[in-house]
C-alpha positions as CSV (number, residue, x, y, z in Angstrom):
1,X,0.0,0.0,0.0
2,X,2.8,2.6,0.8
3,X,4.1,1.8,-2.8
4,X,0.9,2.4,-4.3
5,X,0.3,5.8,-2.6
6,X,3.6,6.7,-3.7
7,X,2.6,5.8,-7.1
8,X,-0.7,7.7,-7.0
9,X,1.0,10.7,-6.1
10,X,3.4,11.2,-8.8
11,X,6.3,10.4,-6.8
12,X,7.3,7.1,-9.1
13,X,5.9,5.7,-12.1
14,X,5.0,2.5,-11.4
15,X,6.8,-0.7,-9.1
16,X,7.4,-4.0,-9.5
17,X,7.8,-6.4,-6.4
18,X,9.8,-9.9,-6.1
19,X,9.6,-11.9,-3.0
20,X,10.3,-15.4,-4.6
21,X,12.9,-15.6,-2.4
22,X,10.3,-16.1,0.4
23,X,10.2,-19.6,2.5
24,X,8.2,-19.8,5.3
25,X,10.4,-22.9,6.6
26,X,13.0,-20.5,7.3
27,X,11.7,-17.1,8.5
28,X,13.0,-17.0,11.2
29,X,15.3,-14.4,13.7
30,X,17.9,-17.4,13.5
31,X,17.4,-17.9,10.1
32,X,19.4,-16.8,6.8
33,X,17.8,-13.3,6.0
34,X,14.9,-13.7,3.2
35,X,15.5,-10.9,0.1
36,X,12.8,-8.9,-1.6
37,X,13.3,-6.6,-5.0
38,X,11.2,-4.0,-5.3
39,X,12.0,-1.7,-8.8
40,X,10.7,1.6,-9.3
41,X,11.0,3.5,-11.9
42,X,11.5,7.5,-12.3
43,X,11.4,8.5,-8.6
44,X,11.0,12.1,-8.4
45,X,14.3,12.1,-6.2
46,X,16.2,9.8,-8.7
47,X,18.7,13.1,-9.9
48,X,19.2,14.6,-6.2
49,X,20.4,10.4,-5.5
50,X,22.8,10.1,-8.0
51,X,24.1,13.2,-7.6
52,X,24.7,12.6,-3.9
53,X,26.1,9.1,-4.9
54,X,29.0,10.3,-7.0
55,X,30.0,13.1,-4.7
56,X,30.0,9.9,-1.5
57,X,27.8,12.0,0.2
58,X,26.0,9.9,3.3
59,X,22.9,11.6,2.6
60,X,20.4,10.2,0.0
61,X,16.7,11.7,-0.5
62,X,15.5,8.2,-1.6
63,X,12.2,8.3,0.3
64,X,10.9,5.4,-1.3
65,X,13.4,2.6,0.6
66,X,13.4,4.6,3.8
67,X,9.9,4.7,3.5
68,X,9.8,1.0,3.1
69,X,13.0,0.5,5.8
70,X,10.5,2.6,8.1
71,X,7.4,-0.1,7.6
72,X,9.3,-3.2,7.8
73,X,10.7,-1.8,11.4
74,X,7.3,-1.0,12.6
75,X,6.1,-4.7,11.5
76,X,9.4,-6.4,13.6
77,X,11.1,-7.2,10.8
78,X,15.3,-6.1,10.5
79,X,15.5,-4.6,7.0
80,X,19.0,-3.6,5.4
81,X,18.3,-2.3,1.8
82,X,20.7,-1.6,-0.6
83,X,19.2,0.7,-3.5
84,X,21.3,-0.1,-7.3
85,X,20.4,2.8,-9.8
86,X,19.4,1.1,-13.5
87,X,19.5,2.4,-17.1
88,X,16.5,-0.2,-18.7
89,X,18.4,0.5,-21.8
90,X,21.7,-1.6,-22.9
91,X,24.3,1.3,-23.7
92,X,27.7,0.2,-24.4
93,X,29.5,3.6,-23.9
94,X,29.4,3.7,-20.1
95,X,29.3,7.9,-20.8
96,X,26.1,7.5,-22.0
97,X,24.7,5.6,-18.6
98,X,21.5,7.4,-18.0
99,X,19.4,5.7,-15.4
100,X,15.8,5.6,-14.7
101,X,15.1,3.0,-11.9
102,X,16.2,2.3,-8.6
103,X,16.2,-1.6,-7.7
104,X,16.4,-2.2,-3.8
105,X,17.5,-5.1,-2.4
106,X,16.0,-5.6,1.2
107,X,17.1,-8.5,3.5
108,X,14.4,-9.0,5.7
109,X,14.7,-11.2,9.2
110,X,12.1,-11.4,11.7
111,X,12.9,-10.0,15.1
């Protein structure tokens, strides 16, 4: 639901979500952590992101994984998330790199 509001309001185009990775014989606080991919394409902060990427700045304005971080916390679940920046588009001059989704990886273990 948090995706989809963000979604209705402009903030991304649209998401995608994979929790194949997802075994309910091993969710568990003990247990290997259990990953989930959520893509989203053209966040309105994706610029502000990258820019704060390249210059190793600590600070990112991705409000969309914190957002997410913040829920899984609330819900007793540990959540590390590691955001990847994509270009959809094959380009084989790494100049020309111009990405337009954010894939983040979040390892999810119950507390």
């Amino acid at each position: 639901q948090i995706l989809q509001k963000f979604k209705e309001s402009g903030f991304i185009e649209k998401y995608t979500l994979d929790g194949s990775d997802y075994d309910s014989r091993y969710w568990g606080p003990d247990s290997p952590p259990t990953s989930v991919t959520v893509t989203f394409d053209s966040p309105a902060t994706l610029g502000g992101c990258l820019i704060m990427t390249q210059e190793a700045g600590s600070f990112r304005p991705d409000y969309v994984g914190q957002a997410l971080v913040a829920y899984f916390e609330e819900c007793k679940v540990n959540a590390e998330y590691t955001p990847y920046f994509v270009d959809k588009e094959y380009r084989p001059n790494p100049d020309d790199y111009q990405p337009s989704q954010v894939l983040g990886q979040f390892n999810l273990r119950p507390k």
